[in-house]
N, C-alpha and C positions, 0 to 999 in steps of 0.2 A: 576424108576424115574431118571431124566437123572440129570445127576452132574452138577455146577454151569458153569465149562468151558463149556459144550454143549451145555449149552443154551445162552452164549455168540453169539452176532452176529457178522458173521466178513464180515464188512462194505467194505471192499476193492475188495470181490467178487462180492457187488451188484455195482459200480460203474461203469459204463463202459467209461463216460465221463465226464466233469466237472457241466453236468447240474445237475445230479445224487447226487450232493454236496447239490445244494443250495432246494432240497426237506428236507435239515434234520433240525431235531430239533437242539439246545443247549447241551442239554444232549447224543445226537448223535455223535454229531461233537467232542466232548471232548474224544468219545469212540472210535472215527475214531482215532482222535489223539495219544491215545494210543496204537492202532494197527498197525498205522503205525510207531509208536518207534520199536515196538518189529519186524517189518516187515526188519526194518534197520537195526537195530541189526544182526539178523539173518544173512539176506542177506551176508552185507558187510563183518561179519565175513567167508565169504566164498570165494564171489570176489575181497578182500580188495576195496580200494576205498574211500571217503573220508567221514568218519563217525559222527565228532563231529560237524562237520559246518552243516550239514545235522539236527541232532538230534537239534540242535539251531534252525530249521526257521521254525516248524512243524504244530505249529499255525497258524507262519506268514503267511505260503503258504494256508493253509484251508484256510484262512481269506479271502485272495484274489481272490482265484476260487470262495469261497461264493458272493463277491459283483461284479467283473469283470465277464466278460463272453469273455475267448478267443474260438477263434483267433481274433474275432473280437476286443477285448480290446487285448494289447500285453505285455506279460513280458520279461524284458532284463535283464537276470542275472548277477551282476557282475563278473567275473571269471567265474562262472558258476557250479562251482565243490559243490554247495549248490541245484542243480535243483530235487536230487535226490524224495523229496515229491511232485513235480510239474507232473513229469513221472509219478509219482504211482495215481495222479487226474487225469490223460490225456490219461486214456485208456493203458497203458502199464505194470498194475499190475501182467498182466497172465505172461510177460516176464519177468517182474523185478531179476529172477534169473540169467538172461543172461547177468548182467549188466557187462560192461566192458570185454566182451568176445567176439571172432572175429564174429561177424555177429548179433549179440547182441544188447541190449541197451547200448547206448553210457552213458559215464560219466558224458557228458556236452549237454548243447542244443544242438541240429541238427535239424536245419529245414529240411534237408532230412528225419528226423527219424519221426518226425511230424509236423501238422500243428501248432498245441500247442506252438510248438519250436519256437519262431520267430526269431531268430537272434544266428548266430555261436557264442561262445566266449570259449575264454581257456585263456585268460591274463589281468590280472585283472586293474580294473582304467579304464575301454573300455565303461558302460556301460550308465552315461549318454552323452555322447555324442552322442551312437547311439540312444537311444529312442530320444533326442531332435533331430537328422536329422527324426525318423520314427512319432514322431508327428508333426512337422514342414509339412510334406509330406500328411500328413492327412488332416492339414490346406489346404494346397495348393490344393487339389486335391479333398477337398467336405468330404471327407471322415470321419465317424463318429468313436467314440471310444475313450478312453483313453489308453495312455504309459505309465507303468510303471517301472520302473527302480528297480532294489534294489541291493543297494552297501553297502557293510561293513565298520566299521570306518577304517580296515585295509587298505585297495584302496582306503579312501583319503589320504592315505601318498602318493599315483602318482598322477605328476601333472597334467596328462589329466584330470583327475576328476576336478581340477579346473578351467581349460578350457572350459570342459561340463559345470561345473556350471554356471561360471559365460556368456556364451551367453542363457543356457536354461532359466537361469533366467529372460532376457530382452525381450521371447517370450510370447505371450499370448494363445501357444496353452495347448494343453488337456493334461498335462505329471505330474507324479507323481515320485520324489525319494522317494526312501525306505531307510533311514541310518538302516540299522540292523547294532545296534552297543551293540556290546557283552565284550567292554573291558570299556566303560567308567565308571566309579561311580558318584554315584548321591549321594551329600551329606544329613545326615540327615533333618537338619535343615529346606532347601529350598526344600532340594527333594520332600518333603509329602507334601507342598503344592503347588508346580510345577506339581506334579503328578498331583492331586484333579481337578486342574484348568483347567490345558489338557484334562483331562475327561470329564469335562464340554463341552468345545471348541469343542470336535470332535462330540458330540451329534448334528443331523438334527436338534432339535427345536434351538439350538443356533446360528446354520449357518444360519438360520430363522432369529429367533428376532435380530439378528445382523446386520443384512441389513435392516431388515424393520425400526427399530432404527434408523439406520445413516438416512436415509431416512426421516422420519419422524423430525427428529432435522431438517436437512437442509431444509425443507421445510417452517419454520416458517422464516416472512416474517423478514425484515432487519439484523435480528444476526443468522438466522440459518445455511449458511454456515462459517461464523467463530466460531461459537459454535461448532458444527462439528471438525474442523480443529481442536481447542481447546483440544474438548474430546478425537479427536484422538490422540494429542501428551501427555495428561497426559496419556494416557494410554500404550501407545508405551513406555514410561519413567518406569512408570511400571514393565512393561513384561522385561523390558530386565535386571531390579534388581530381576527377579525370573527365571527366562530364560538367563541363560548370552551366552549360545548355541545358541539360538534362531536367535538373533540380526546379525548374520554374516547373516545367511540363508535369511534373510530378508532384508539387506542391499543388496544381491544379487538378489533382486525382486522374492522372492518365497513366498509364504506363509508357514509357519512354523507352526505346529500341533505337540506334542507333550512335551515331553516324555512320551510313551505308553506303557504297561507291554507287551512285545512279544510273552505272553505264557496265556495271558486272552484275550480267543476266543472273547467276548463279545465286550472287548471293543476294541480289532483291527476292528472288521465289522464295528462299530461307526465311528472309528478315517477313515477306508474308505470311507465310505459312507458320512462321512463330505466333505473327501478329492474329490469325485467324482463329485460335487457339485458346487465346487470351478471349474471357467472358466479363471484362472492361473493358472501355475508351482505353486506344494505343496510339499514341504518340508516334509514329515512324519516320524518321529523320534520314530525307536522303541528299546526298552531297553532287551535284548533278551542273555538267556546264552549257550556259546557252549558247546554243549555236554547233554544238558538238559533230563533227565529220565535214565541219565545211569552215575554212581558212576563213573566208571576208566576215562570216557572219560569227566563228569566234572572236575574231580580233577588234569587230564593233557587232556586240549585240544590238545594242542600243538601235544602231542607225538600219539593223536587217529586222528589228521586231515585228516590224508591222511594215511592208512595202506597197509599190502599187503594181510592181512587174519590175522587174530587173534586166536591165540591158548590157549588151555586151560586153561593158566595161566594166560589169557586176556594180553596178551602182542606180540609183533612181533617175527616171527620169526629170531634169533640174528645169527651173522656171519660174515666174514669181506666182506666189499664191497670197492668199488673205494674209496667213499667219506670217508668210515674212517678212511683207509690208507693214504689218502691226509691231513685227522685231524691230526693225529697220528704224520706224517712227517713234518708238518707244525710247530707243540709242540717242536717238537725237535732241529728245527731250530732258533727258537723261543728264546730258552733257552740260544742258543750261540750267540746272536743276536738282541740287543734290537729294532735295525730302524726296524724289520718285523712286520707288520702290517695286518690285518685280516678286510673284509670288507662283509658284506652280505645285502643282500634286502628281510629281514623279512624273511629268510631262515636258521637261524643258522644252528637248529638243523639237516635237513637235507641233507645240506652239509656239514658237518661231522664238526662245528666250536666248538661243544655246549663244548668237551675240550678247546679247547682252551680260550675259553671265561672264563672258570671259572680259567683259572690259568693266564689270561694276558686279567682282564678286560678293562684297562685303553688302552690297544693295539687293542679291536674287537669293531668296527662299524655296528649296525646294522642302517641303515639310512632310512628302512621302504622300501616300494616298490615302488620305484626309480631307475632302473637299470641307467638309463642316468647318476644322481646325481652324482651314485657310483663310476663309469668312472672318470668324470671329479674333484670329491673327492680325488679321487687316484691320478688323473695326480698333484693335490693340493701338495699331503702326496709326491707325488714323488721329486716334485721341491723343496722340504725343504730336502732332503735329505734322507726320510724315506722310507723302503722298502715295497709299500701296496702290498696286496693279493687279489682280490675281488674272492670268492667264488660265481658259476650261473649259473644255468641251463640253458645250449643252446638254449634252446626257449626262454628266459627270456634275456641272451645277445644282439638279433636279435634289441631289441627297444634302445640299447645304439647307434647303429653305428656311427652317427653323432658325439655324444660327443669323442666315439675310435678315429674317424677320425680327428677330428678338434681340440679337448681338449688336445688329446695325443701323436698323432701318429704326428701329424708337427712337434711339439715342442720336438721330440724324448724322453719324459719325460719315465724314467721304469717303467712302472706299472706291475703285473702280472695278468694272467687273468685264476682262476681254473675252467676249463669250465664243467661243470658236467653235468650226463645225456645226454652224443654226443652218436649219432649213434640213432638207432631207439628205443626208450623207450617200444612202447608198447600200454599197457590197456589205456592209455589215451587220444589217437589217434591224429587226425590229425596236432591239437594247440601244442602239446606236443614232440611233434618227434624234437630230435638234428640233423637233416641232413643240415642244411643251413650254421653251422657255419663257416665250412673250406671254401668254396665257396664267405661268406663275405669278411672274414679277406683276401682272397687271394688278393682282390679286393686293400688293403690299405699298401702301401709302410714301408718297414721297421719291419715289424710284423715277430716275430719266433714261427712258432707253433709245440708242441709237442706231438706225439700222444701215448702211452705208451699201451703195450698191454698185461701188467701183474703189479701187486701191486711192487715186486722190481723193475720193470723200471718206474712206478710211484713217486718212491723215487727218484730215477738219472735225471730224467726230472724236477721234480720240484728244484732239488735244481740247475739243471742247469739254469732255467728260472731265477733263482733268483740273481743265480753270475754267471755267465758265456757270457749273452749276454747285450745289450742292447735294449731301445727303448720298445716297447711293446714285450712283451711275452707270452705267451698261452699254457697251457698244456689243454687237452680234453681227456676225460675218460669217461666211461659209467656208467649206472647205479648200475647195477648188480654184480657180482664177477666175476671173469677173467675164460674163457670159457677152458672146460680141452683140455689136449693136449699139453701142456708148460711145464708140469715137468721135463723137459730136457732142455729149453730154457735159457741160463745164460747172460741177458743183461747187457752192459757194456756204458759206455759211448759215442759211436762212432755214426755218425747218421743216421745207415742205419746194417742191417744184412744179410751177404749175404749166403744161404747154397748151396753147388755147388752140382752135381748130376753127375755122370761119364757119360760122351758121351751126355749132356744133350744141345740142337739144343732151348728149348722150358724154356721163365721164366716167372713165375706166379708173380705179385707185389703185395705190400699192405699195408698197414699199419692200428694200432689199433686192437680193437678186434678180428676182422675175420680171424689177421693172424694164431690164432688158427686153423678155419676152412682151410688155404689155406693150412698149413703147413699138416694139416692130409689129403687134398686132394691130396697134394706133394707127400706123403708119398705113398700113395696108386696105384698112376700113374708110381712111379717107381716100387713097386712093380710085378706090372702087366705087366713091360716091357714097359714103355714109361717114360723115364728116365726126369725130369721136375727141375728145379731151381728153389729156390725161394729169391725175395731181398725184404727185408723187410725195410722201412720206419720208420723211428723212428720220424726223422724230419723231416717234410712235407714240410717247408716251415724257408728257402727257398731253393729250390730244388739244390744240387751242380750239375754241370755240370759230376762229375763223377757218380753221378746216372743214368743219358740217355747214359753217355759213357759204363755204365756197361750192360742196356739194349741192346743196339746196335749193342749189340755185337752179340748178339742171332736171330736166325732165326726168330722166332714166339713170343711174348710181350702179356702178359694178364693180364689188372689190374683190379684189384677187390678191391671195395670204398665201405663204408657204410656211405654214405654222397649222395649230389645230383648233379649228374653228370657234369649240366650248372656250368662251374669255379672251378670244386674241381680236384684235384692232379692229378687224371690222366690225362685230359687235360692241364693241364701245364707239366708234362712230355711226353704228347703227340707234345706239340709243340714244347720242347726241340729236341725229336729226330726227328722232321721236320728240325729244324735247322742243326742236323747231317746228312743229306739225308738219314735216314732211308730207306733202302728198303724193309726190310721185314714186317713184320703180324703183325699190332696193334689194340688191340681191347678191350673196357673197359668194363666192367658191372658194374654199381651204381645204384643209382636211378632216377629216371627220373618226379616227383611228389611227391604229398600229400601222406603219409603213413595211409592209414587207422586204425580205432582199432585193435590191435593183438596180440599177446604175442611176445615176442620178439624173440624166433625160429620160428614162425611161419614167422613173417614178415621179416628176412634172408633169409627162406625158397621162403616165396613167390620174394624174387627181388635176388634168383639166386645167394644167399652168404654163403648158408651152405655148409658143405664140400662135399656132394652130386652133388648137382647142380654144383660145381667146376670144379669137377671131371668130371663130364659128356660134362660139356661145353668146357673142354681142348679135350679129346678124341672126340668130335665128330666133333671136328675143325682139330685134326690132321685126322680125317678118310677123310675129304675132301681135304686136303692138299693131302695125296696120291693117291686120287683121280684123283685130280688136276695132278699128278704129271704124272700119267700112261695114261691121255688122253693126254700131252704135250709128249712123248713116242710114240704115236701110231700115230701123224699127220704127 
């Protein structure tokens, strides 16, 4: 007799596409649901990746392949980093162990990756504004279907969300938001009959007798449109003493539905299939908890949101990294220093603040996900005389520029900028990769940026950023811990390290991480008898003149960037030693594009920045130099 697990059916084999969804029962769907908790679980403890926003929207997502039928209906994920049950309806459950691995299922939509996918995102607050241009487009173009959006209460703290709102609202095409809001509370008292009534409201016979109602009032002859008008404002008066959420959404010309249990299959199909109905923008408010069917990652979403793999003690792998060392040093500055000020975008904890916050809370700003805000908050905190910090992952700085440029950078106000996650990140691909940042800032006058390629030059950089310069300031670090190879490195304050090589014609450049990899492809070139320099960059920007005087000096110049090549450091010391009439051999490797999904040695490996590829790229440019040299010889 076969045991109780055997005869379980596991629902996620028989799916192939999202039509496979809507053959199931009630009792079905609640078992899918299930499977696919334990499917995530699994999983993510293996690829890390973002687990409790995931484990939050399991229904929501059933819900919606049950009543939409994409491609043709389209979903816009907010951020996106919640798509992971949408992939496992959309045909992609055979691969789901591939998830965030080079060639793999991506982290986030990809319309490359499928149809399903309708629209790229990685940065959150993006999402109604693109479904109202993809339903707007639909209007225009004949074209049937509904958009639907689903944004967190956390991404309306940015104000693109209320941008999106308030023009989706004034349109009368086919588009649906989804507030999956997981941090609001519903108080007793109103709640249970806020809820009750919603429930009502989302039912077809209500969407029904609701219009045939207004209808039928206005039709009677002399008072039936002011009866109407009438019934309408007692009852508007109403809703918004039980609904006080509601009345915004509605003053924005939406329809407002809701508050809806996020995790009762039943009645999300309802509150859609009400919503699908409606020939307005609908507002659908659902009440939903992160981390849902799993203890550690209810009890800390925060700390299961996004992991790197989970080990047995269901906890991350612990160790120091860029960002804690920047916590760490930040504490300590802190203490000697009341104007320092700490500023994050709904990121504390992993930018390394969540010390600092608990010993200087009245000093840490979280101002929600606002990067712009943050900027010109700080330039605020600067002109009173206070010293802010803003802690930010390189892809997430990329949407302040304006406020950098206009807020700060004119008025020469100090801010600090702790740039985290520069260089190539990794599993999270394309949205996610810090290669843009040196190449902006290069762009805006007055900016010093520092690029530290070890935890104790991390400490000398920031507190230089903090007393030592003016105007804007920028340290940039990476994810990860500092790459081996440095145990011998002892940095000091000076802004550049030069290591000379006997009889050496040939200097490698660089700065940040990599100079790990140049320094052991240095190493290896002398070895071998091709004797090589190397000068290392601490501060990028802005570049001294005896930087290119020290290159210029040398025959042959190779710099090597982990950033993207248009506007980053080596073209600005490339046109330094234009200035000096360079004559001899310059030549850079960075990147030149989108970084795809990859581990982070991998994607060094593939754009030509591990010690490897270094090494082979210097030698096979000197084998043509002497090449070069014995045809000029024989003419």
């Amino acid at each position: 007799m076969k045991n109780k697990k055997q005869l379980e059916t596991n629902y996620l084999d028989t799916i192939k596409s999202p039509k496979d969804i809507r053959k199931m029962t009630v009792p079905q769907l609640k078992s899918l649901c299930s499977e696919i908790r334990r499917t995530l679980i699994d999983t993510v403890s293996q690829t890390g990746g973002h687990l409790a926003s995931n484990l939050g929207v399991v229904e929501l997502t059933v819900a919606m392949h049950m009543v939409f039928n994409t491609p043709f209906d389209q979903f816009v994920w907010d951020v996106g980093h919640q798509c992971y049950v949408h992939k496992l309806l959309t045909g992609r459950a055979a691969k789901f162990s591939t998830l965030r691995s080079e060639g793999g299922i991506s982290g986030f939509p990809s319309p490359a990756e499928s149809e399903h996918d309708s629209f790229i995102v990685g940065h959150s607050s993006t999402s109604i504004s693109a479904a109202n241009g993809m339903a707007k487009a639909k209007s225009l173009l004949g074209k049937g279907g509904t958009v639907i959006a689903v944004i967190g209460d956390g991404a309306l703290t940015g104000g693109l969300a209320y941008e999106g709102l308030s023009n989706a609202g004034r349109s009368k095409d086919k588009l649906i938001v989804v507030l999956n809001d997981n941090g609001m509370s519903i108080s007793k008292n109103v709640g249970f009959v806020a809820r009750h009534l919603a429930t009502l409201r989302a039912r077809p016979r209500y969407v029904r007798a609701k219009t045939l109602f207004s209808n039928m009032v206005a039709s009677i002859p002399l008072i039936g449109a002011p009866l109407r008008n009438r019934l309408l404002h007692f009852k508007t008066k109403l809703k918004k003493m039980l609904y006080s959420q509601s009345s915004f959404f509605e003053e924005m010309g939406f329809n407002y539905i809701g508050p809806l249990d996020g995790h009762d299959i039943v009645e999300l199909i309802r509150g859609f299939q009400a919503a699908k109905r409606m020939d307005r923008p609908v507002l659908l408010h659902v009440a939903t908890v992160k981390g849902k069917g799993c203890d550690y990652a209810e009890k800390n979403p925060d700390i299961y949101h996004g992991v790197s793999g989970i080990n047995s003690q269901k906890g991350e792998v612990s160790g120091s990294s860029f960002s804690s060392v920047f916590g760490e040093e930040l504490c300590a500055l802190a203490q000697q220093d009341s104007r320092i000020c700490a500023i994050t975008a709904a990121m504390k904890n992993s930018t390394g603040l969540e010390r600092f916050n608990n010993m200087y809370p009245k000093r840490c700003f979280d101002v929600g996900i606002a990067e712009g805000h943050a900027v010109t908050f700080a330039a605020g905190l600067a002109r009173n005389e206070a010293l802010p910090v803003f802690a930010v992952y390189s892809t997430f700085l990329q949407r302040s520029y304006d406020q950098i440029l206009n807020d700060a950078a004119i008025s020469g106000e100090h801010i600090i900028l702790a740039i985290d996650r520069a260089g190539i990140v990794g599993e999270d691909g394309e949205t996610h990769q810090g290669i843009f940042d040196v190449a902006f800032l290069n762009t805006i006058p007055g900016v010093t940026i520092y690029s530290p390629s070890c935890f104790e030059e991390l400490r000398i950089n920031l507190r230089q950023a903090i007393y030592d310069v003016s105007g804007i300031a920028a340290v940039r670090y990476p994810r990860s811990g500092q790459l081996p190879g440095l145990e011998d490195y002892k940095p000091d304050y000076k802004p550049y390290t030069l290591i000379r090589a006997a009889g050496a014609r040939v200097l490698l450049v660089t700065y940040g991480r990599i100079f790990a990899n140049v320094k052991m492809a240095a190493e290896r070139l002398c070895a071998s008898g091709c004797p090589v320099s190397v000068l290392k960059l601490t501060r990028i920007k802005p570049l001294d003149l005896e930087f290119a005087q020290i290159a210029a000096s040398y025959d042959s110049v190779f710099f090597f960037e982990e950033g993207i090549r248009s506007g980053g450091t080596g073209e600005a010391l490339g046109n330094m030693l234009l200035n000096l009439r360079f004559t001899g051999y310059y030549e850079i490797t960075a990147i030149s594009g989108f970084v795809p999904m990859c581990s982070v040695k991998n994607g060094l490996k593939n754009h030509y920045l591990d010690a490897e590829s270094i090494e082979n790229r210097v030698k096979a440019r000197q084998m043509e130099i002497e090449r070069e040299r014995k045809w000029a010889r024989t003419v």
